[in-house]
C-alpha positions in Angstrom: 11.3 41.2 38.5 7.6 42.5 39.0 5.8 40.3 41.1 2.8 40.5 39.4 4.4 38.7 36.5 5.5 35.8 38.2 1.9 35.5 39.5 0.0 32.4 38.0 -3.4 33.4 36.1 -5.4 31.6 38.7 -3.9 33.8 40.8 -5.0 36.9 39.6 -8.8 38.5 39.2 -9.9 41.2 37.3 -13.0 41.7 39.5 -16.3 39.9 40.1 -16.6 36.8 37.9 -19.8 35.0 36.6 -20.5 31.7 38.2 -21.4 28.2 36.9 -21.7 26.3 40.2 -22.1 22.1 40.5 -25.0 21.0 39.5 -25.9 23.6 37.1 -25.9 22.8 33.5 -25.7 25.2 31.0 -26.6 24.5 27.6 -26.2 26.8 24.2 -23.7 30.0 23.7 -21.8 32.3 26.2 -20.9 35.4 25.4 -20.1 38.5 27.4 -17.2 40.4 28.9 -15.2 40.0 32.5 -14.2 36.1 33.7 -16.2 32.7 34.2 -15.9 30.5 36.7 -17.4 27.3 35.7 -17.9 24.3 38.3 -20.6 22.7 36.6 -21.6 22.1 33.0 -21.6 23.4 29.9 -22.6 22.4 26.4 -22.0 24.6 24.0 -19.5 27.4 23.1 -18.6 30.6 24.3 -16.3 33.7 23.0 -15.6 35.5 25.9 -13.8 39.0 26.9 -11.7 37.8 30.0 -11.2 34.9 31.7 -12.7 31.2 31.6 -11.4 29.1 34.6 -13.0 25.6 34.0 -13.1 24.1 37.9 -11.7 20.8 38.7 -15.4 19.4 38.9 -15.8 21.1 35.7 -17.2 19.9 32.5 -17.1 21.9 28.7 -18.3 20.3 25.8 -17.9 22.9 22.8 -15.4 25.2 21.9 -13.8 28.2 24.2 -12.3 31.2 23.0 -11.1 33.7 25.6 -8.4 36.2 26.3 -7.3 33.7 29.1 -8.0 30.1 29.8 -7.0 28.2 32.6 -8.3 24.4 33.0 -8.6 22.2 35.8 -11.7 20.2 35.0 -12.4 18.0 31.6 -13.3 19.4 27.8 -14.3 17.9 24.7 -13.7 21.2 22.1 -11.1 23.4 20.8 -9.6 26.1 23.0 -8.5 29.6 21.4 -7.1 32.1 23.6 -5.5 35.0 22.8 -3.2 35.0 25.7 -2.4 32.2 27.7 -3.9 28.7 28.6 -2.8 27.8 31.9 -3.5 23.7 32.4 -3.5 21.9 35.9 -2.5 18.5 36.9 -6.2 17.7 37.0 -7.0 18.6 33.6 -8.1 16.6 31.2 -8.6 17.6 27.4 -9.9 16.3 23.8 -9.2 19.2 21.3 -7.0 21.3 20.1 -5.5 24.0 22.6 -4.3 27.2 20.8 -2.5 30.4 22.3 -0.1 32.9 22.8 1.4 30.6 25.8 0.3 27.7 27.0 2.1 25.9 30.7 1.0 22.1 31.5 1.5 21.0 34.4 3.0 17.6 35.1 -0.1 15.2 35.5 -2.4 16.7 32.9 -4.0 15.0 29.7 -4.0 16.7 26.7 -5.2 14.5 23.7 -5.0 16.3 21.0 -2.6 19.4 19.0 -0.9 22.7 21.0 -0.3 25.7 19.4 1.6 28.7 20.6 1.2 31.7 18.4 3.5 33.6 20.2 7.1 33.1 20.5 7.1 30.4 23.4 7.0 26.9 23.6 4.3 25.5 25.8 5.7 25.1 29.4 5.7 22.5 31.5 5.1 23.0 35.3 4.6 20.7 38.6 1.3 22.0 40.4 2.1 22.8 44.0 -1.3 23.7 44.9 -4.6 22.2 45.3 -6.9 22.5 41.9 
């Protein structure tokens, strides 16, 4: 099997990504291409080409749409990907997560609907790492 399948999202990096470190606080729309790494806040929403990784220190209020979401910190909004959603045993959402695959791990809170639109059920895994 390629081992670049079996490799989580968090895992993987398409290049250089944007930074939201702690203590900053965004407020209003993101937009752009390539990934997001968000440690601080944000307020607002974004539709992004790549990747959003919300931090475990991490805070979104507003909606996300990305190709690929992966969530360790806390959001109040919808998420739309259209790939995968990838949530960690620190996450904590209110909204409604939609996407081609979505994996939870064991620990997280998800208060609100999933949605796979592809052909998968969302997953359920046990985090082994540190968020």
């Amino acid at each position: 099997m390629n081992e670049t399948r079996l490799r989580r999202m968090r895992d993987q990096s398409s290049g250089k990504a944007t930074l939201i470190n702690e203590g900053c606080k965004i407020s209003g729309e993101i937009t752009g291409d390539g990934d997001f790494i968000i440690n601080g806040e944000v307020v607002g929403d974004c539709e992004v080409s790549g990747t959003v990784s919300l931090a475990g220190n991490g805070y979104w209020q507003g909606s996300i749409k990305a190709d690929n979401v992966v969530v360790a910190g806390h959001i109040e909004g919808d998420i739309t990907a259209n790939g995968k959603v990838e949530i960690t045993n620190t996450a904590r959402i209110a909204g409604t997560v939609t996407a081609e695959a979505i994996a939870v791990a064991e620990g997280a809170v998800v208060e609100g609907v999933m949605r796979t639109t592809g052909n998968s059920e969302p997953l359920e895994f046990t985090e082994k790492r540190d968020s």
